[in-house]
C-alpha positions as CSV (number, residue, x, y, z in Angstrom):
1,X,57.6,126.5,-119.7
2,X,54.1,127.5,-120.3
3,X,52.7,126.8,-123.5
4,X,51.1,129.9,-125.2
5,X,47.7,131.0,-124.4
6,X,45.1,132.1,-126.6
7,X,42.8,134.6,-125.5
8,X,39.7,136.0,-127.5
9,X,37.9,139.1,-126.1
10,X,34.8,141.3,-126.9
11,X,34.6,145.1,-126.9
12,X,34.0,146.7,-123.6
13,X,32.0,149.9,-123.6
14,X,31.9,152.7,-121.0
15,X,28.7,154.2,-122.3
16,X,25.8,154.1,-119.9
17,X,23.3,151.8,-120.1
18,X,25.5,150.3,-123.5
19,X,25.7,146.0,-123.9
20,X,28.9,144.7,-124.3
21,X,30.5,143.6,-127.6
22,X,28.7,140.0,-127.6
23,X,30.8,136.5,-129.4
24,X,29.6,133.9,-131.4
25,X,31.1,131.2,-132.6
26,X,29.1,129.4,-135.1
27,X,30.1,126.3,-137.5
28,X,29.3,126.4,-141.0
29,X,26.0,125.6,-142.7
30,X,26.2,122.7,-145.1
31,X,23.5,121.8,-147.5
32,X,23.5,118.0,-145.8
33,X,25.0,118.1,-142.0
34,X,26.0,120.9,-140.5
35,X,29.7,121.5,-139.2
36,X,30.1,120.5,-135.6
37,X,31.8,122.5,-132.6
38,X,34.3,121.3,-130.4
39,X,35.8,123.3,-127.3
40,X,38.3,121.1,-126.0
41,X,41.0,121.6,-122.7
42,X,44.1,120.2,-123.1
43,X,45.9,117.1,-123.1
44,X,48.3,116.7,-119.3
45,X,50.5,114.1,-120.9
46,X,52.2,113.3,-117.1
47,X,49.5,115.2,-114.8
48,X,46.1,116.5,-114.7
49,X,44.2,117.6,-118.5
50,X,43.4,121.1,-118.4
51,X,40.2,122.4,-116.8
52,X,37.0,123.9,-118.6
53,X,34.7,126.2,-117.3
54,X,30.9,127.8,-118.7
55,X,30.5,131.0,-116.6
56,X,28.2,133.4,-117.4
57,X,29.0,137.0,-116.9
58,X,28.9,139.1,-113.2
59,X,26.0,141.0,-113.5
60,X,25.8,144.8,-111.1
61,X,22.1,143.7,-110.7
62,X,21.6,140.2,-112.1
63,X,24.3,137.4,-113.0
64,X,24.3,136.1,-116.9
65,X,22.5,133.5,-117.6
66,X,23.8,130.1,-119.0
67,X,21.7,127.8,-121.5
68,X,23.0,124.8,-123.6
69,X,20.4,123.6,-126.0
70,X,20.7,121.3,-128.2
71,X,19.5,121.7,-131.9
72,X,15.7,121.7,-133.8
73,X,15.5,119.0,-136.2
74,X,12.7,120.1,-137.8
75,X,11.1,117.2,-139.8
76,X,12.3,115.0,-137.5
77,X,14.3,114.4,-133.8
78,X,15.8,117.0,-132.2
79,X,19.4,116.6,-130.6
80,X,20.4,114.4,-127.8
81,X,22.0,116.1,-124.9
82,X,24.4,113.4,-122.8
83,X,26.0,115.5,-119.6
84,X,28.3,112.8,-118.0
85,X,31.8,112.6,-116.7
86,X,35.0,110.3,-118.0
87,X,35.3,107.0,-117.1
88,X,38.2,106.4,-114.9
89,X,41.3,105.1,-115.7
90,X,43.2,102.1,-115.0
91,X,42.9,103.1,-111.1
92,X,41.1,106.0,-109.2
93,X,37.1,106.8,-109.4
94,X,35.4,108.2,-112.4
95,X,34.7,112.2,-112.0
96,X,31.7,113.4,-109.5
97,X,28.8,115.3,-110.5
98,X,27.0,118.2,-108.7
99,X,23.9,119.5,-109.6
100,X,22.7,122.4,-107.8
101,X,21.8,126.0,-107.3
102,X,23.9,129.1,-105.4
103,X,23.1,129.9,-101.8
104,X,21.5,133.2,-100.9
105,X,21.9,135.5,-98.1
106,X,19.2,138.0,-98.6
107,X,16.4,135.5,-99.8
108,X,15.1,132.3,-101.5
109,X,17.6,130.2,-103.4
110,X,17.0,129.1,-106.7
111,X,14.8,125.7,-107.0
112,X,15.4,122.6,-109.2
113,X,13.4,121.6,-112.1
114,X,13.9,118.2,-114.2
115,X,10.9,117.9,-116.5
116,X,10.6,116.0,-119.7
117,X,8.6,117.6,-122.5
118,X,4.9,117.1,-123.3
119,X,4.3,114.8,-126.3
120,X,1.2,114.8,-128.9
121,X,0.6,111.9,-130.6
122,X,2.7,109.9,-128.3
123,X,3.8,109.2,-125.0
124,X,5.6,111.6,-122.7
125,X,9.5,110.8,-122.3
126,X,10.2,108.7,-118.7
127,X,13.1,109.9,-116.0
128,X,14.9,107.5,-114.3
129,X,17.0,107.9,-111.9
130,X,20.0,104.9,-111.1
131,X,22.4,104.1,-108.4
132,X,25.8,102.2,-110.7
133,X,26.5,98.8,-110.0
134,X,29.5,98.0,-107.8
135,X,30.7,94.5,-107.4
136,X,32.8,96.1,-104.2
137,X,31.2,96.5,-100.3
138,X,27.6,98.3,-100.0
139,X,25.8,99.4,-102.9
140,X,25.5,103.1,-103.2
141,X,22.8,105.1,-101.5
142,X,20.0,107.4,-103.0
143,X,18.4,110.0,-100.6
144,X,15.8,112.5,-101.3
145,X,15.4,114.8,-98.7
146,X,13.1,117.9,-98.8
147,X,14.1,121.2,-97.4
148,X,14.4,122.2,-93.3
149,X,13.4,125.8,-92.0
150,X,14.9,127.5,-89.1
151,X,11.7,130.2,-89.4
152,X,9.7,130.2,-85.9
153,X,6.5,128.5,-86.6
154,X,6.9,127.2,-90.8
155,X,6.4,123.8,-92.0
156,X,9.3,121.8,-93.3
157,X,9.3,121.3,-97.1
158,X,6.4,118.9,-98.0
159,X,7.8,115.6,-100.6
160,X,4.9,114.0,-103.0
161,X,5.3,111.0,-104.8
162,X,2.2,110.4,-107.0
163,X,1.9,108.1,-110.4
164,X,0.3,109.7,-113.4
165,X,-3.4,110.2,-114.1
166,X,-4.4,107.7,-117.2
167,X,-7.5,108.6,-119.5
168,X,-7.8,104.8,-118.7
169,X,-6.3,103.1,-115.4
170,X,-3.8,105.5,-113.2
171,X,-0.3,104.5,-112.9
172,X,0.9,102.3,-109.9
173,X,3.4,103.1,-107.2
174,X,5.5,100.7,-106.0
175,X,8.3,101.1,-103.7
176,X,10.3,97.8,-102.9
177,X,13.2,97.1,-100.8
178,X,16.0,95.4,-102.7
179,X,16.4,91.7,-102.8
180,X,19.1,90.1,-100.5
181,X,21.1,87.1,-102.4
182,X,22.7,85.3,-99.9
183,X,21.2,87.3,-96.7
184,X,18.2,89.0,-95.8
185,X,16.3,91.4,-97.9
186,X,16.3,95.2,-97.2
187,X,14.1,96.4,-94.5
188,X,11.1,99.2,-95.5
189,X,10.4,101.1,-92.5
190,X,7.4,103.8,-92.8
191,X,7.3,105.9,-90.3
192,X,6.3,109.3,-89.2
193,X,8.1,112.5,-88.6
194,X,9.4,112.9,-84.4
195,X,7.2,115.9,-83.0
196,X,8.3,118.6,-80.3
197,X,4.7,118.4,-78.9
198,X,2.9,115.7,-81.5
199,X,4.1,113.1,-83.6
200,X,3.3,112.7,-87.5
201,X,0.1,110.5,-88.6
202,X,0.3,107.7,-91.0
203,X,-2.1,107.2,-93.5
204,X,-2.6,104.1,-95.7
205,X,-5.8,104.5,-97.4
206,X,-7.1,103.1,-100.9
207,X,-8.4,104.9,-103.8
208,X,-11.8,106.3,-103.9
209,X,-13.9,104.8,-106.9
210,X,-16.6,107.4,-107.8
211,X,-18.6,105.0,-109.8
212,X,-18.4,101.5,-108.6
213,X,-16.1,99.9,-105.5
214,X,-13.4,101.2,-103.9
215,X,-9.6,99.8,-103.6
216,X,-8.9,97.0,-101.8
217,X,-6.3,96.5,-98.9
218,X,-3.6,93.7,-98.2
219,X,-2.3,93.8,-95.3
220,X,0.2,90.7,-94.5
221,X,3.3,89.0,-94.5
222,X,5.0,86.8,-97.4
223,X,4.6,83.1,-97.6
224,X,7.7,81.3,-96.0
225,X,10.4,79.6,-98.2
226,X,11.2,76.3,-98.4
227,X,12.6,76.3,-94.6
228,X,11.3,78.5,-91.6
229,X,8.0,80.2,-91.0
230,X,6.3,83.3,-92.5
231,X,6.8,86.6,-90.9
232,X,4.9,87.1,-87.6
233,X,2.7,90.6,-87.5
234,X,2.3,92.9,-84.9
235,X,-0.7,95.6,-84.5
236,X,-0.3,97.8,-81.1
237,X,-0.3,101.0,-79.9
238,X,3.1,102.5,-78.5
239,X,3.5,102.2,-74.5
240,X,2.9,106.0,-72.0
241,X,4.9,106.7,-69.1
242,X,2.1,109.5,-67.8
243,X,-1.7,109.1,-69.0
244,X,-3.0,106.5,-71.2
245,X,-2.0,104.7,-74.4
246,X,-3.5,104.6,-78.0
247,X,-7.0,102.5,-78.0
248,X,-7.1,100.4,-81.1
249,X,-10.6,99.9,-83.7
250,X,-11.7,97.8,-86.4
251,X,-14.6,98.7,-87.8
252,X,-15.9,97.8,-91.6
253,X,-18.4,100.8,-92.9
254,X,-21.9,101.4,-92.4
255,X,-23.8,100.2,-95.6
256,X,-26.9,102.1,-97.2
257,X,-29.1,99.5,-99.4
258,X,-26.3,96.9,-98.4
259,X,-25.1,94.7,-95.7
260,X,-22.6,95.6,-93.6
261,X,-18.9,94.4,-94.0
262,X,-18.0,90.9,-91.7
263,X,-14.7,90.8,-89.6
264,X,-13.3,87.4,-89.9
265,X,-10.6,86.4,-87.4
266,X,-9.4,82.8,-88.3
267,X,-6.0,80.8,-87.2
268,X,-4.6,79.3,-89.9
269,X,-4.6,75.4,-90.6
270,X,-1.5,73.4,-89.3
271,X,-0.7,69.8,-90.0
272,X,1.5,69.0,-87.2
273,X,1.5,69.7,-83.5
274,X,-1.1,71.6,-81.1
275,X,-3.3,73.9,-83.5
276,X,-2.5,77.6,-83.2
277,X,-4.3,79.3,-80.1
278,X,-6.3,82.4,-80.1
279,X,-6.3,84.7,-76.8
């Protein structure tokens, strides 16, 4: 049968407005390292290992709240906190991982924060975020997707991805399709949300420099390799099917105490066949 279970239980009170018998469960204090805690399920010798579950208590108004924190250390670190599942065995997957809030009905839900502390007298600690390996079919996928609204009128959620400020130079921002070892590279496609009435802008502007120049822009293709020819470019406006399409500008800046930028339009240098033609 069964094995025996253990159960350990507080005090309930009927008295209005009265708290529950609370529990602890503390390790001893030792005059070097203190005594550790371990909550462990059981062993399933020929099926699954017994569950565990963390669940704070139902609340008339508001739910129990849940916090796992790992120890002061107070000359020198504090603890490490690792939140992972098994690896898996012989065959199968390892174990999944959800992180997330409850759904509401009457309300907002609760939001996400991830946030590493703020150091003095050193720098403040990184968060990276890692697809595994797999040496099996397509690598797996990240998304980051913010929120939809169904309200009449309200703005999707807004997603911001912006380096940090340095008392010196400001950190860079590089996103980078991955590399392709036998086949092509990954695609980056940058493009605009699809309107009911408009479509999104894009925007690629550089930095503003409030004492001397501003950022420079490079706009092109990557050399070729050793066989084949550099990526072509295309600049155009989409086609219209009733009125007319998107005119197209290049202008450089109007100087004050300064000349005015140049617009150079060259065809590159060949060294075989009919030099490249400009139309």
């Amino acid at each position: 049968g069964t094995g025996g279970a253990m159960t350990l239980t507080a005090g309930k009170t009927t008295a209005a407005s009265a708290v529950g018998g609370a529990m602890s469960l503390t390790a001893g204090e030792g005059a070097g390292t203190g005594g550790d805690v371990t909550i462990k399920a059981g062993q399933g010798v020929t099926a699954a290992g017994g569950d565990m579950t963390l669940e704070a208590g139902l609340g008339g108004q508001t739910g129990g709240d849940v916090t796992v924190k790992t120890g002061v250390g107070t000359a020198t670190n504090s603890g490490a906190m690792s939140l992972q599942t098994a690896n898996a065995g012989t065959s199968g997957v390892s174990g999944g991982m959800t992180l997330g809030t409850g759904t509401s009905t009457n309300g907002a839900t609760g939001s996400i924060s991830m946030t590493t502390g703020a150091a003095t007298g050193g720098a403040g600690g990184a968060i990276t975020v890692t697809v595994g390996d797999g040496d099996t079919g397509t690598g797996g996928a990240m998304t980051l997707t913010a929120g939809k609204t169904t309200a009449a009128s309200a703005v999707g959620g807004a997603m911001s991805l912006t380096a940090g400020e340095g008392a010196g130079t400001g950190g860079d921002v590089t996103i980078k399709a991955g590399q392709g070892v036998t086949a092509a590279g990954g695609d980056m496609t940058l493009e605009a949300g699809l309107g009911g009435q408009t479509g999104g802008d894009v925007t690629v502007k550089t930095g503003v420099g409030t004492a001397t120049n501003s950022g420079a822009m490079s706009l092109q293709t990557a050399n070729a390799g050793t066989s084949g020819v550099s990526g072509g470019m295309t600049l155009g406006t989409g086609t219209s099917t009733n009125g007319a399409t998107g005119s197209i500008s290049m202008t450089t800046g109007a100087a004050t105490g300064g000349a005015g930028g140049a617009i150079t339009v060259t065809v590159g240098d060949g060294d075989t066949g009919t030099g490249g033609a400009m139309t």
